[in-house]
py3Dmol code that shows the C-alpha trace and the ligand (Angstrom):
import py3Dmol

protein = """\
ATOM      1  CA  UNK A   1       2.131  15.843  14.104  1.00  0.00           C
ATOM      2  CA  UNK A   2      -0.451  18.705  13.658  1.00  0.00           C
ATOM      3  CA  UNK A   3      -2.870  19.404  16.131  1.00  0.00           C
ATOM      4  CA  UNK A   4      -2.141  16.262  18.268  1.00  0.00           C
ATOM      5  CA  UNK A   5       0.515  16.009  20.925  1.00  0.00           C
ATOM      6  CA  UNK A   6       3.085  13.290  21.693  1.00  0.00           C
ATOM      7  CA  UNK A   7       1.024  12.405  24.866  1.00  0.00           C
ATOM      8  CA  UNK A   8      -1.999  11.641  22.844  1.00  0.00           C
ATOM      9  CA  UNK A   9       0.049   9.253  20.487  1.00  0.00           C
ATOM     10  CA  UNK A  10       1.314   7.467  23.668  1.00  0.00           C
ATOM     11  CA  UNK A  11      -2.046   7.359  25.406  1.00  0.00           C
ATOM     12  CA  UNK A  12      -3.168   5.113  22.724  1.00  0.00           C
ATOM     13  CA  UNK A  13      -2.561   1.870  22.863  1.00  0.00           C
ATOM     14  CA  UNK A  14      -1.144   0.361  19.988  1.00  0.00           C
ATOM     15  CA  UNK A  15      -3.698  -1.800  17.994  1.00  0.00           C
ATOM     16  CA  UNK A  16      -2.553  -5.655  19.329  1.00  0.00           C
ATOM     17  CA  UNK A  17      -4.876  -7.528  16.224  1.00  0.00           C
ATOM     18  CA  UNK A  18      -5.082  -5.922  12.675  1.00  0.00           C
ATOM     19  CA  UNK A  19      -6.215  -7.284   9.580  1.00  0.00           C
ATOM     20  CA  UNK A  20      -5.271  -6.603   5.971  1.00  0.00           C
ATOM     21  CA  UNK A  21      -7.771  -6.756   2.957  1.00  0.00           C
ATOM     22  CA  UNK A  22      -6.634  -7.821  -0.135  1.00  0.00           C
ATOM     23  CA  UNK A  23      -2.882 -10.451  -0.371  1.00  0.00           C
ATOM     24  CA  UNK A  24      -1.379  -8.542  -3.160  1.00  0.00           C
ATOM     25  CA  UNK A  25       2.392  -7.097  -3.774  1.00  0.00           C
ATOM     26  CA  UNK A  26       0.976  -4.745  -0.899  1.00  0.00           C
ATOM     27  CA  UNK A  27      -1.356  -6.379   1.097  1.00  0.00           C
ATOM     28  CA  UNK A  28       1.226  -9.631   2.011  1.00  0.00           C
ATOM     29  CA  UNK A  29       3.997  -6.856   2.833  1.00  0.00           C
ATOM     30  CA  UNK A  30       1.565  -5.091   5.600  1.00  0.00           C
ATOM     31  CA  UNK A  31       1.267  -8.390   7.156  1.00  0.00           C
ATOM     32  CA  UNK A  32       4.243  -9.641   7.214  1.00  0.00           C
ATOM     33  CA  UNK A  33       5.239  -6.358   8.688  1.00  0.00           C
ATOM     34  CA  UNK A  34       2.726  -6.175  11.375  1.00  0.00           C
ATOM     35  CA  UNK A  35       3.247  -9.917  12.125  1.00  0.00           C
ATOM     36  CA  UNK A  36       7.398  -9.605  12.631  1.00  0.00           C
ATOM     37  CA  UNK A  37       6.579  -6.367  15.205  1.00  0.00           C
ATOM     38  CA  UNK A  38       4.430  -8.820  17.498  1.00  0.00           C
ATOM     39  CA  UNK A  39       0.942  -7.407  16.046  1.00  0.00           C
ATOM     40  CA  UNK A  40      -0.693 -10.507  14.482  1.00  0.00           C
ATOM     41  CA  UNK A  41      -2.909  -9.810  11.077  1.00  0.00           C
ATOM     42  CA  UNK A  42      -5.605 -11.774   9.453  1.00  0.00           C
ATOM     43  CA  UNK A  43      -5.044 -11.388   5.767  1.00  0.00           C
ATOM     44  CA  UNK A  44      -8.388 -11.253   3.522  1.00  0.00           C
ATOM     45  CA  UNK A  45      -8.304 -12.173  -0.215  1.00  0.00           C
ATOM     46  CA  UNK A  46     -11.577 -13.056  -2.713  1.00  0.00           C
ATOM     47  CA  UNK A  47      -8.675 -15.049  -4.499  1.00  0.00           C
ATOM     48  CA  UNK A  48      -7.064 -18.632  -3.209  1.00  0.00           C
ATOM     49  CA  UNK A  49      -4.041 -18.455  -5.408  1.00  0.00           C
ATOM     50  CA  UNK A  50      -3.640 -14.475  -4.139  1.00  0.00           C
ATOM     51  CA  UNK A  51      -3.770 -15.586  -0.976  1.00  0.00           C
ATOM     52  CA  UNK A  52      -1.143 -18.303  -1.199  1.00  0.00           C
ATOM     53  CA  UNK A  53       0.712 -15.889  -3.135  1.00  0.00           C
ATOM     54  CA  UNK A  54       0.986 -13.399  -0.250  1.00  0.00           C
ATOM     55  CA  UNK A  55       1.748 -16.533   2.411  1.00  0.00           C
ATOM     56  CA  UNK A  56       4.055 -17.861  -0.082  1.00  0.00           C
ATOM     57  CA  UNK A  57       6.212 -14.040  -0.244  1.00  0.00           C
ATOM     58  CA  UNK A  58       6.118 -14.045   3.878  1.00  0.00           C
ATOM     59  CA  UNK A  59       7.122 -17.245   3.754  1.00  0.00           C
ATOM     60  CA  UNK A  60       9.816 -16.550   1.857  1.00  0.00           C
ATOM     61  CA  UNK A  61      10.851 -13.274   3.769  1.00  0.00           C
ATOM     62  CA  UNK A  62      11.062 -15.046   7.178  1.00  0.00           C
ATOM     63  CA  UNK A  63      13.289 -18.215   5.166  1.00  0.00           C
ATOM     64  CA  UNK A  64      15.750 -15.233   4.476  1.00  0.00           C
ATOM     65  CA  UNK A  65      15.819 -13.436   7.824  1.00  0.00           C
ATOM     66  CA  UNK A  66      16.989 -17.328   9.526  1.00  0.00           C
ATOM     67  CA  UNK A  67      19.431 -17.383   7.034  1.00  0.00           C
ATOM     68  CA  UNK A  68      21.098 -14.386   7.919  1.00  0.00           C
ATOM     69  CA  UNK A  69      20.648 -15.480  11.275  1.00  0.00           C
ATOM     70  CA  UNK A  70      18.131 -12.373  12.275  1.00  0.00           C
ATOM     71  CA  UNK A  71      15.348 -15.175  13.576  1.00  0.00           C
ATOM     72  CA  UNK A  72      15.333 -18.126  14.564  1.00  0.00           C
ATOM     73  CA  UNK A  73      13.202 -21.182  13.030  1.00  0.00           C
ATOM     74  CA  UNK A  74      11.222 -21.434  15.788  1.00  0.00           C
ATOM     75  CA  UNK A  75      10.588 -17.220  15.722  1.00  0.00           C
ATOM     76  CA  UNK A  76       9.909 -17.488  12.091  1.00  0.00           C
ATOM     77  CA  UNK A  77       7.397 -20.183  12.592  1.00  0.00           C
ATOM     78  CA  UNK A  78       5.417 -18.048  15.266  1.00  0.00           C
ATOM     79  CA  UNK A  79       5.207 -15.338  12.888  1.00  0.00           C
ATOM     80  CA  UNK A  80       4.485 -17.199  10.201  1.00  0.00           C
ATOM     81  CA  UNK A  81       1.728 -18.151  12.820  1.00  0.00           C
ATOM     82  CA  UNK A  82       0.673 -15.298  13.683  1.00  0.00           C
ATOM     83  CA  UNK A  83      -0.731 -14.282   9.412  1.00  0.00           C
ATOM     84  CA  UNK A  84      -3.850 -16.002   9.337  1.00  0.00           C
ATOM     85  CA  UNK A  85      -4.989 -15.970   5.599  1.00  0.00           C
ATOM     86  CA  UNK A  86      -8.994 -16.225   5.209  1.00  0.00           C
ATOM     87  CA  UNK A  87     -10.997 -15.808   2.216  1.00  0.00           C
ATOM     88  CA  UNK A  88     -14.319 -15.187   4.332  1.00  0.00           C
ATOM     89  CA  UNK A  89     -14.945 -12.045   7.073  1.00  0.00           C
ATOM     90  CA  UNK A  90     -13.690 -14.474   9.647  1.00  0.00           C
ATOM     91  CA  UNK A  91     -12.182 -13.184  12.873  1.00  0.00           C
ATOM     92  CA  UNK A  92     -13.028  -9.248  11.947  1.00  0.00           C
ATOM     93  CA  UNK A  93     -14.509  -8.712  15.024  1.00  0.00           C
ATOM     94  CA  UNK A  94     -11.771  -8.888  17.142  1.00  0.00           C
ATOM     95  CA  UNK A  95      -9.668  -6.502  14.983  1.00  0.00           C
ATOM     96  CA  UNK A  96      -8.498  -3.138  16.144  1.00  0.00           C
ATOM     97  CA  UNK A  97      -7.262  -1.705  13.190  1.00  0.00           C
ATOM     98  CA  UNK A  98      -7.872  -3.103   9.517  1.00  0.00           C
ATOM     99  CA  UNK A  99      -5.801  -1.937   6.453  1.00  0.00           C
ATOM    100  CA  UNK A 100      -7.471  -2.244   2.893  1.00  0.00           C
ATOM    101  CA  UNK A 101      -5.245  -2.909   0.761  1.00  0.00           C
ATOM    102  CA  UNK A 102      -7.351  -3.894  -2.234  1.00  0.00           C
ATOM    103  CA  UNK A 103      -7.339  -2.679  -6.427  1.00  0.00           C
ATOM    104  CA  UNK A 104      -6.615   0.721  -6.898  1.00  0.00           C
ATOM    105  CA  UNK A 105     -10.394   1.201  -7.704  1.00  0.00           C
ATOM    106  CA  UNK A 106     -12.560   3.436  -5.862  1.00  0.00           C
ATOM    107  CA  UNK A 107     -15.923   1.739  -6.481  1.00  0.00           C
ATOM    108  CA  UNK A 108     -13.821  -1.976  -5.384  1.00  0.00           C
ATOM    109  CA  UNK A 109     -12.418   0.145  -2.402  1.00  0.00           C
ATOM    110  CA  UNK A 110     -15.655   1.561  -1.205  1.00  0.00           C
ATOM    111  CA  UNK A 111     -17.758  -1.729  -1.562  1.00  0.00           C
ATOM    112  CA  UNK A 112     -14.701  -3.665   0.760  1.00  0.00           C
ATOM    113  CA  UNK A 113     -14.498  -0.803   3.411  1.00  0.00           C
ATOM    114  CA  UNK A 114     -18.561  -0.495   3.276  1.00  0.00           C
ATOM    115  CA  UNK A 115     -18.505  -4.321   4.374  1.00  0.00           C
ATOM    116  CA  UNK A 116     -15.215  -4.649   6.323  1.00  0.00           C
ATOM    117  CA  UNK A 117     -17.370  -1.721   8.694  1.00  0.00           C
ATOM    118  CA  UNK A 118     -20.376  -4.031   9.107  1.00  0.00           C
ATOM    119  CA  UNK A 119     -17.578  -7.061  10.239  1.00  0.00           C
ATOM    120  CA  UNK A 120     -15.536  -4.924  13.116  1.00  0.00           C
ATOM    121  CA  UNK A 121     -16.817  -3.775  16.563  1.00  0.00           C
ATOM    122  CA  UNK A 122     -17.695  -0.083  16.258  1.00  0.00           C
ATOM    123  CA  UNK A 123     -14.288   1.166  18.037  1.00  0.00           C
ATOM    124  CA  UNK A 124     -12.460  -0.628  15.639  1.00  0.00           C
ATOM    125  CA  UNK A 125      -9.941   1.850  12.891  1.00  0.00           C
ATOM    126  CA  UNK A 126     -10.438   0.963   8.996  1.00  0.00           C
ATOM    127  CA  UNK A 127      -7.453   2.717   6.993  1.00  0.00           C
ATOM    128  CA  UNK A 128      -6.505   2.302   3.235  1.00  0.00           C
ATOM    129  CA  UNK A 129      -3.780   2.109   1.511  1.00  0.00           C
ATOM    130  CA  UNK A 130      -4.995   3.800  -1.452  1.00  0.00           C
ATOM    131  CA  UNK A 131      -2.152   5.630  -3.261  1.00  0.00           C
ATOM    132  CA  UNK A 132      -4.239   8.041  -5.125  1.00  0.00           C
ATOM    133  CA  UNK A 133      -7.685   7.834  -4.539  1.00  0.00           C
ATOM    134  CA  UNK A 134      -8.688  11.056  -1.531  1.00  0.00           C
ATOM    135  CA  UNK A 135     -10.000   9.226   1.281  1.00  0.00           C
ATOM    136  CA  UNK A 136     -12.640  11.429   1.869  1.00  0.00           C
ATOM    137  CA  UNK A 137     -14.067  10.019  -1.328  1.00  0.00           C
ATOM    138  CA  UNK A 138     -13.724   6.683   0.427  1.00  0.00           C
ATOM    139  CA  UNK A 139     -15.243   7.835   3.300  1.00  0.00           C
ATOM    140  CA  UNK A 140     -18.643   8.774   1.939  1.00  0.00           C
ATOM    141  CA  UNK A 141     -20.098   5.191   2.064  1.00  0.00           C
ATOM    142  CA  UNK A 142     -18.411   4.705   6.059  1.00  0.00           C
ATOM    143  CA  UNK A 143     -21.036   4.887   8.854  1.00  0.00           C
ATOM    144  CA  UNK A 144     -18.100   5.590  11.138  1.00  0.00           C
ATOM    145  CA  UNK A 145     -15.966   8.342   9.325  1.00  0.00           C
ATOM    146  CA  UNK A 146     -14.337   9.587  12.356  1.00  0.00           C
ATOM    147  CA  UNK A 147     -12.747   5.774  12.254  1.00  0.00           C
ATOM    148  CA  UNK A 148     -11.430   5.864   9.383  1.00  0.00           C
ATOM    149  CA  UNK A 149      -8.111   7.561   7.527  1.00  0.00           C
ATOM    150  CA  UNK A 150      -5.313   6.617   5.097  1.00  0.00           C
ATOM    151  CA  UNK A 151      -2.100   4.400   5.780  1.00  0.00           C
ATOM    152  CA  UNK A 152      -0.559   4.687   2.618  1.00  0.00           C
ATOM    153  CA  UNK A 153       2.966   2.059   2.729  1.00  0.00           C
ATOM    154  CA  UNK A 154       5.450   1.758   0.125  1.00  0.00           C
ATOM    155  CA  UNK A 155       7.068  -1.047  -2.062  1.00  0.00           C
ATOM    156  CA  UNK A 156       8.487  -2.967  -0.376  1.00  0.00           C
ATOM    157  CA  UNK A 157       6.745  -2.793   2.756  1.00  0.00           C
ATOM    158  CA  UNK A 158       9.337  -4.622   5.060  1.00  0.00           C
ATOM    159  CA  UNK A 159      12.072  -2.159   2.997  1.00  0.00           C
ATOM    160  CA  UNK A 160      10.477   1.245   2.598  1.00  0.00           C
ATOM    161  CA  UNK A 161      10.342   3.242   6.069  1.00  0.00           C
ATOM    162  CA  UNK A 162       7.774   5.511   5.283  1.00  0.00           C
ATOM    163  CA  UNK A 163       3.957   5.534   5.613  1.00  0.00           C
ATOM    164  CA  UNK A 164       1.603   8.615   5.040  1.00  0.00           C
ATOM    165  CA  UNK A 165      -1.088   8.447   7.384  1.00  0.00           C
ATOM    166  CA  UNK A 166      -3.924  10.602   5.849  1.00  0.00           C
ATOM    167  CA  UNK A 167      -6.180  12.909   7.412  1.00  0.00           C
ATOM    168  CA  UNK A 168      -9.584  13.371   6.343  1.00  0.00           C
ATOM    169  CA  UNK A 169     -12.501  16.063   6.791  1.00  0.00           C
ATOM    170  CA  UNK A 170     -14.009  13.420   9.907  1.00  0.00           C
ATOM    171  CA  UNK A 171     -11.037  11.469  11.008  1.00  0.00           C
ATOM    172  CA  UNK A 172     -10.760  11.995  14.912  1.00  0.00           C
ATOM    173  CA  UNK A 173      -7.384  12.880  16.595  1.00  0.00           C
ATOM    174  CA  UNK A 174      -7.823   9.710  18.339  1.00  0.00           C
ATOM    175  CA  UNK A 175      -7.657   7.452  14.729  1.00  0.00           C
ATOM    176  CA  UNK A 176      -4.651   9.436  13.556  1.00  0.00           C
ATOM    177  CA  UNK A 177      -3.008   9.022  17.003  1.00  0.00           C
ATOM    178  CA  UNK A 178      -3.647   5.029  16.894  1.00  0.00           C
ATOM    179  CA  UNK A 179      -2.272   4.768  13.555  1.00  0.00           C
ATOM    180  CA  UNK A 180       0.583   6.912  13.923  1.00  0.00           C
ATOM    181  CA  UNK A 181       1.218   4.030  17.122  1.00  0.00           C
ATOM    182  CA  UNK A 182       0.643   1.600  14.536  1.00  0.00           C
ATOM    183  CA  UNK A 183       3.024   2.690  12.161  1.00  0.00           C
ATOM    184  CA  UNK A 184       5.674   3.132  14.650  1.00  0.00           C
ATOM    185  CA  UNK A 185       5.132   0.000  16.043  1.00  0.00           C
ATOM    186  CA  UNK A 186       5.657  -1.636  12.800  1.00  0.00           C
ATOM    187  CA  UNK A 187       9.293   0.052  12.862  1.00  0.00           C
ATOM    188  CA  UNK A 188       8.321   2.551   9.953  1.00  0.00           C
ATOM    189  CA  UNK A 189       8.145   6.585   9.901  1.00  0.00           C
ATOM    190  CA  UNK A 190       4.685   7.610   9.562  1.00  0.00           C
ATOM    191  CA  UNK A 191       4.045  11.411   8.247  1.00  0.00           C
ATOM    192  CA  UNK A 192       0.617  12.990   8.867  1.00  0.00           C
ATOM    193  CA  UNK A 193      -0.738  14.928   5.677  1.00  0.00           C
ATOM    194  CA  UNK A 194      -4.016  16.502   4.187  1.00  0.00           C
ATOM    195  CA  UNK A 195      -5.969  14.807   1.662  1.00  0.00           C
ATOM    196  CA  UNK A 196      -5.551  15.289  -2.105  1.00  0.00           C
ATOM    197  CA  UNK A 197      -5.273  12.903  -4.877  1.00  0.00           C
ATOM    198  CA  UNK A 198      -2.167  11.495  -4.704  1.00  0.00           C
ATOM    199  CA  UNK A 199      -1.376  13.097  -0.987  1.00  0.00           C
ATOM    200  CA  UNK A 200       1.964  13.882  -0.825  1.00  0.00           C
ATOM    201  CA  UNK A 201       4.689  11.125  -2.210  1.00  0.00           C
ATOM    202  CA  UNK A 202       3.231  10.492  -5.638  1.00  0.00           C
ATOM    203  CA  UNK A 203       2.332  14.200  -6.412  1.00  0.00           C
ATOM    204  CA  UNK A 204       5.870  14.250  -6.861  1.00  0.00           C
ATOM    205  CA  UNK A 205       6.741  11.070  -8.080  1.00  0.00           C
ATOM    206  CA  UNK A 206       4.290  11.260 -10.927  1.00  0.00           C
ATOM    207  CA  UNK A 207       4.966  13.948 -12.846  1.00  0.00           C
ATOM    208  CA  UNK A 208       8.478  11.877 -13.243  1.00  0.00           C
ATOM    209  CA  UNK A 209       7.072   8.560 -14.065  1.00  0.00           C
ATOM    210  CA  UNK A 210       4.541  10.683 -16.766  1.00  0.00           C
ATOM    211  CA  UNK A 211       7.613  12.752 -18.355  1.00  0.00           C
ATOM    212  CA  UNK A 212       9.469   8.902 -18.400  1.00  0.00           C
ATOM    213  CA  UNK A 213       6.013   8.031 -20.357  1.00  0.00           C
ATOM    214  CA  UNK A 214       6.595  10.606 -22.662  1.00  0.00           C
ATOM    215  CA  UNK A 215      10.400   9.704 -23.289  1.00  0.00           C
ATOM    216  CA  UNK A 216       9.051   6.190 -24.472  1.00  0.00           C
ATOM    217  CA  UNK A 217       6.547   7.723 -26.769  1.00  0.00           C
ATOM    218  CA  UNK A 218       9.164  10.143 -28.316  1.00  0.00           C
ATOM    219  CA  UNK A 219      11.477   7.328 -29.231  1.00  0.00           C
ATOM    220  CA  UNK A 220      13.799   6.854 -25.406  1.00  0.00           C
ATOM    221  CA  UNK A 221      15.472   3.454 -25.176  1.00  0.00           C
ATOM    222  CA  UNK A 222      14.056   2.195 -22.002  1.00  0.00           C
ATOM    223  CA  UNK A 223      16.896   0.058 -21.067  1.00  0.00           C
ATOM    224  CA  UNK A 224      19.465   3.150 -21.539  1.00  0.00           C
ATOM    225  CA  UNK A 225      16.886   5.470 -19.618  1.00  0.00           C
ATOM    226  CA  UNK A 226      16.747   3.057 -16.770  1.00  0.00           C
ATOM    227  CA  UNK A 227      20.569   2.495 -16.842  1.00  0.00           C
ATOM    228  CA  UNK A 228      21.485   6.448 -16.409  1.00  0.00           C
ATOM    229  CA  UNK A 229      19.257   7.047 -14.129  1.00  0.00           C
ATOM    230  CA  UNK A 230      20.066   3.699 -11.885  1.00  0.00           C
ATOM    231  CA  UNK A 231      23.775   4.027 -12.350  1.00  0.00           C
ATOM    232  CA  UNK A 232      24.954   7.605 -13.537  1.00  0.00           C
ATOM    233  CA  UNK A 233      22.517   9.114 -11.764  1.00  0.00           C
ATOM    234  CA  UNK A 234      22.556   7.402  -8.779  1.00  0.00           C
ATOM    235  CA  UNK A 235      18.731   6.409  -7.808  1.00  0.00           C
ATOM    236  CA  UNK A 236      17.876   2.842  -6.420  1.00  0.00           C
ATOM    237  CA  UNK A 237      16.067   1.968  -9.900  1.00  0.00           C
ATOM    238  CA  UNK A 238      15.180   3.692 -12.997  1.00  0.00           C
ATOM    239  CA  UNK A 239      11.574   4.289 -13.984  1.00  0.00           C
ATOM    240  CA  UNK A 240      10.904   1.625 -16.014  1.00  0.00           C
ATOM    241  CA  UNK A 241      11.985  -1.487 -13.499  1.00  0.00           C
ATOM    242  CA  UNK A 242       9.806   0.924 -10.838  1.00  0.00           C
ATOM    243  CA  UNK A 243       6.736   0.722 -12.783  1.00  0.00           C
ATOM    244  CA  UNK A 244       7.639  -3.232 -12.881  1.00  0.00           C
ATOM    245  CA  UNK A 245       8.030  -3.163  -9.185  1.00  0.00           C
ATOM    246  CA  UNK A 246       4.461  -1.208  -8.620  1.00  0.00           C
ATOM    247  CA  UNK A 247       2.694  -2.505 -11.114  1.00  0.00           C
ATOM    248  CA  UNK A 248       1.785  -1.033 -14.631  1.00  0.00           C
ATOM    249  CA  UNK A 249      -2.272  -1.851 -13.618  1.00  0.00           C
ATOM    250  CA  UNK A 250      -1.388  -0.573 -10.248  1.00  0.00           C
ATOM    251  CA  UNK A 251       0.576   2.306 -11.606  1.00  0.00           C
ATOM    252  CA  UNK A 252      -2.181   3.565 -14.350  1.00  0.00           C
ATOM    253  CA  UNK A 253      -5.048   3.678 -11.882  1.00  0.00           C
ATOM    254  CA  UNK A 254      -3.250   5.971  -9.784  1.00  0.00           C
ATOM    255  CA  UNK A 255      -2.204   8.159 -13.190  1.00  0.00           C
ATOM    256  CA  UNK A 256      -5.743   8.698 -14.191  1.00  0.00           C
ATOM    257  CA  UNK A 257      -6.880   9.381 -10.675  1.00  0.00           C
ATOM    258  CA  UNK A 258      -4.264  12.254 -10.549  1.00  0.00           C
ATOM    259  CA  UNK A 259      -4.734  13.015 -13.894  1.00  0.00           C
ATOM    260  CA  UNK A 260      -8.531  13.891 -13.059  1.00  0.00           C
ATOM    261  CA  UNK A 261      -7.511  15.596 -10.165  1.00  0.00           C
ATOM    262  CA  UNK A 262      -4.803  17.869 -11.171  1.00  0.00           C
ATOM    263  CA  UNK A 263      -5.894  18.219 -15.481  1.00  0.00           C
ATOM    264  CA  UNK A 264      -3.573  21.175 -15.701  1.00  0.00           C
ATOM    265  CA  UNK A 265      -0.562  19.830 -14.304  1.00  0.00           C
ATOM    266  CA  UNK A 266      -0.626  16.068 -14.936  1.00  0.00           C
ATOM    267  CA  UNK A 267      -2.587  15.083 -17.887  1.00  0.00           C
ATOM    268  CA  UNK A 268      -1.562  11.656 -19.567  1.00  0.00           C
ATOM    269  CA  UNK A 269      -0.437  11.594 -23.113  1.00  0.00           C
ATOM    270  CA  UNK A 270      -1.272   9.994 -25.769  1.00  0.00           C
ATOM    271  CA  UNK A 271      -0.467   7.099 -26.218  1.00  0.00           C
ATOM    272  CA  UNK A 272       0.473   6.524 -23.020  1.00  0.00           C
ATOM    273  CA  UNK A 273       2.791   3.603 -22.617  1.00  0.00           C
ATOM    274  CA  UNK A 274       2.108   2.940 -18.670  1.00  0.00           C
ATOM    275  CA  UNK A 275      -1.634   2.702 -19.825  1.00  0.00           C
ATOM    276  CA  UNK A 276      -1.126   0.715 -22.791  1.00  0.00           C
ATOM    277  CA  UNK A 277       1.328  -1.621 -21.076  1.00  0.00           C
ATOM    278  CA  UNK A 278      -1.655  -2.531 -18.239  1.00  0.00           C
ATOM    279  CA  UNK A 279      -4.166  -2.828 -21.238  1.00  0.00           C
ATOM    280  CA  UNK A 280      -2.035  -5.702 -22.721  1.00  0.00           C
ATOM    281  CA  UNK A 281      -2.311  -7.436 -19.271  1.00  0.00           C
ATOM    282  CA  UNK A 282       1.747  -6.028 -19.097  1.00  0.00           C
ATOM    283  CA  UNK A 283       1.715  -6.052 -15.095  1.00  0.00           C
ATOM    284  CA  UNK A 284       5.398  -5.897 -14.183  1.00  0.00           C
ATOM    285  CA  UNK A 285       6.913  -8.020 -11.627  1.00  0.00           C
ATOM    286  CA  UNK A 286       3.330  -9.437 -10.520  1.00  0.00           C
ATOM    287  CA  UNK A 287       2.881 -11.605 -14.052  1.00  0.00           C
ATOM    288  CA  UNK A 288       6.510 -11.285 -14.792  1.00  0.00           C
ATOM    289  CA  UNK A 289       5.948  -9.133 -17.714  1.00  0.00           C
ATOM    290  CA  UNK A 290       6.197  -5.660 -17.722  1.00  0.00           C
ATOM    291  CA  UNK A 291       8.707  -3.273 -19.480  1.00  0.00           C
ATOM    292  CA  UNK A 292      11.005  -6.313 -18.750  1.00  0.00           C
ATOM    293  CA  UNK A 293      10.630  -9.843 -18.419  1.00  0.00           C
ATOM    294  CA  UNK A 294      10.936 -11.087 -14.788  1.00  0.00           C
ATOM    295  CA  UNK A 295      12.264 -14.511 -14.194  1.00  0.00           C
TER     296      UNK A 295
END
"""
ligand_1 = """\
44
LIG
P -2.245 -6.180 -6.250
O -2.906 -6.176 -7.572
O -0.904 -6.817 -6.108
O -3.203 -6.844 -5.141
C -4.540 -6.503 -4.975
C -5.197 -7.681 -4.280
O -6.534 -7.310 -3.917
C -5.311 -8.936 -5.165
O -4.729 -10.039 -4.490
C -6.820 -9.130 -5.338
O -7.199 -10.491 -5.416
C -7.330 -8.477 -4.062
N -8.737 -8.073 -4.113
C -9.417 -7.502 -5.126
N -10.705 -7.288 -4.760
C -10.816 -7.734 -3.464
C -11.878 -7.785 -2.528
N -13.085 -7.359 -2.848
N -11.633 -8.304 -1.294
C -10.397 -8.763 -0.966
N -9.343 -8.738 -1.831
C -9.560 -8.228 -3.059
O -2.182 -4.637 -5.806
P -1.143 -3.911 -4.842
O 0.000 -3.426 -5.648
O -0.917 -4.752 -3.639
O -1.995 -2.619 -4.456
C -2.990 -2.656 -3.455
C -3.264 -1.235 -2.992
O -2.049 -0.657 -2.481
C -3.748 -0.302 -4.092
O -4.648 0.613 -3.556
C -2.465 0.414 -4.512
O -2.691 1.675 -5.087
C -1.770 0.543 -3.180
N -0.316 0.711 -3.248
C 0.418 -0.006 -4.153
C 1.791 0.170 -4.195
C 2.647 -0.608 -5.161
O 3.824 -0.258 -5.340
N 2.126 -1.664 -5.800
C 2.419 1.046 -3.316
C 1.641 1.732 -2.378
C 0.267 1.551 -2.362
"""
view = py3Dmol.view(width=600, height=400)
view.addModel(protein, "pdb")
view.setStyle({"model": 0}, {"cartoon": {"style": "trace"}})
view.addModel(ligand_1, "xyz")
view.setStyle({"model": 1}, {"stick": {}})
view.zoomTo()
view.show()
């Protein structure tokens, strides 16, 4: 980890309450996750139904690890326990770390973190999970910069192992150090890098999901695209179920924030399918329509 040693990292204690903003495909993950490594989270929607949604998935999650006989019910319940779902700022203050987790939209992002600051004692870390969006940008409206960086997980959260923590111009060595802790603690791999749209992960997993885009447009079965690259090929998935599993909506903010950010290298075309797919209300996995229909 640049510029901070391993004793700093170990100095820190751990946050032992977080909270996560927003109960999405994201948002429940985090929770769960910090939940099942002992760190309890209070999970923050506007929405009931998103809400129950992201209860319902860790609900679901800790049915599966009894089954294969990884918890037991009474384990699972004290997790379970331990996600407190709110749709109010309630409990905030006794947070040590909170992870936004909200719409890829950097006004919506600002407004929550702008808030969520006002809600937590002043010692307290505010990360997002922003895949695109620099967080310096979404540090401008912060009274406490130095507090805040980027924990940026992937789908699925209790699957994917790692997490870019994100350094901006005022982050402190002491935020990056508790969030590396964090991360670790939550059994994932975190990697420190510099701020840039899109960071490191999805400047390179972009300009693949855009050429896919482009297939499409020129005429590529999607089903025989996905097939050769899932099983000839020899990746997990193939594009198209990916951008079902992130979310076209999801998936299009993040395009047009690189997009702006890099116009040379990773302009959208036109017509763009990811675009037009999130335009028809096309989500993916989220509404069950996507590129595929999800049962
Ligand atoms: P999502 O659409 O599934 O969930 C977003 C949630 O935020 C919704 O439940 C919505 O009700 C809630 N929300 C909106 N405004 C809010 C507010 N003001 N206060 C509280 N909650 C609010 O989105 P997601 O896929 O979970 O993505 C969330 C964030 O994670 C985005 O920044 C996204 O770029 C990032 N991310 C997504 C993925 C992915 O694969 N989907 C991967 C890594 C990072």
């Amino acid at each position: 980890v640049k510029g901070i040693t391993r004793s700093l990292i170990t100095l820190h204690d751990a946050p032992k309450q977080a909270a996560v903003i927003g109960a999405g495909i994201m948002g429940g993950g985090i929770a769960y996750q910090s939940a099942c490594n002992g760190i309890p989270a209070i999970l923050k929607d506007i929405q009931p139904a998103a809400l129950q949604t992201g209860i319902d998935e860790a609900t679901k999650l800790l049915e599966k690890q009894c089954q294969q006989g990884k918890l037991t019910l009474p384990q699972a319940a004290m997790i379970r326990a331990a996600i407190r779902p709110v749709l109010q700022y309630d409990g905030m203050d006794e947070c040590d770390i909170v992870v936004e987790a909200v719409i890829e939209n950097i006004s919506v992002k600002q407004q929550v973190l702008a808030d969520v600051e006002q809600q937590v004692s002043t010692g307290c870390i505010l990360t997002s999970n922003t895949s695109s969006i620099p967080v310096n940008k979404l540090a401008q409206v912060l009274k406490r910069p130095e507090n805040f960086c980027g924990m940026h997980f992937f789908n699925p959260v209790p699957k994917m192992p790692l997490v870019e923590v994100i350094r901006g111009e005022k982050t402190s060595d002491s935020t990056i150090a508790t969030v590396v802790h964090y991360a670790h603690k939550m059994g994932k791999t975190p990697v420190v890098v510099g701020d840039c749209p899109g960071f490191f992960i999805n400047r390179v997993l972009f300009p693949y999901l855009n050429a896919f885009s482009r297939l499409v447009s020129d005429g590529a079965d999607i089903q025989v695209v996905d097939r050769v690259m899932e099983q000839e090929f020899g990746w997990p998935m193939g594009p198209a179920l990916l951008l079902d599993v992130v979310g076209l909506d999801t998936a299009s903010h993040a395009q047009q924030v690189m997009a702006e950010g890099y116009p040379d290298r990773m302009a959208v075309s036109s017509p763009d399918v990811i675009s037009l797919l999130a335009d028809l209300k096309r989500l993916g996995q989220k509404n069950r329509i996507g590129f595929y229909h999800h049962t």
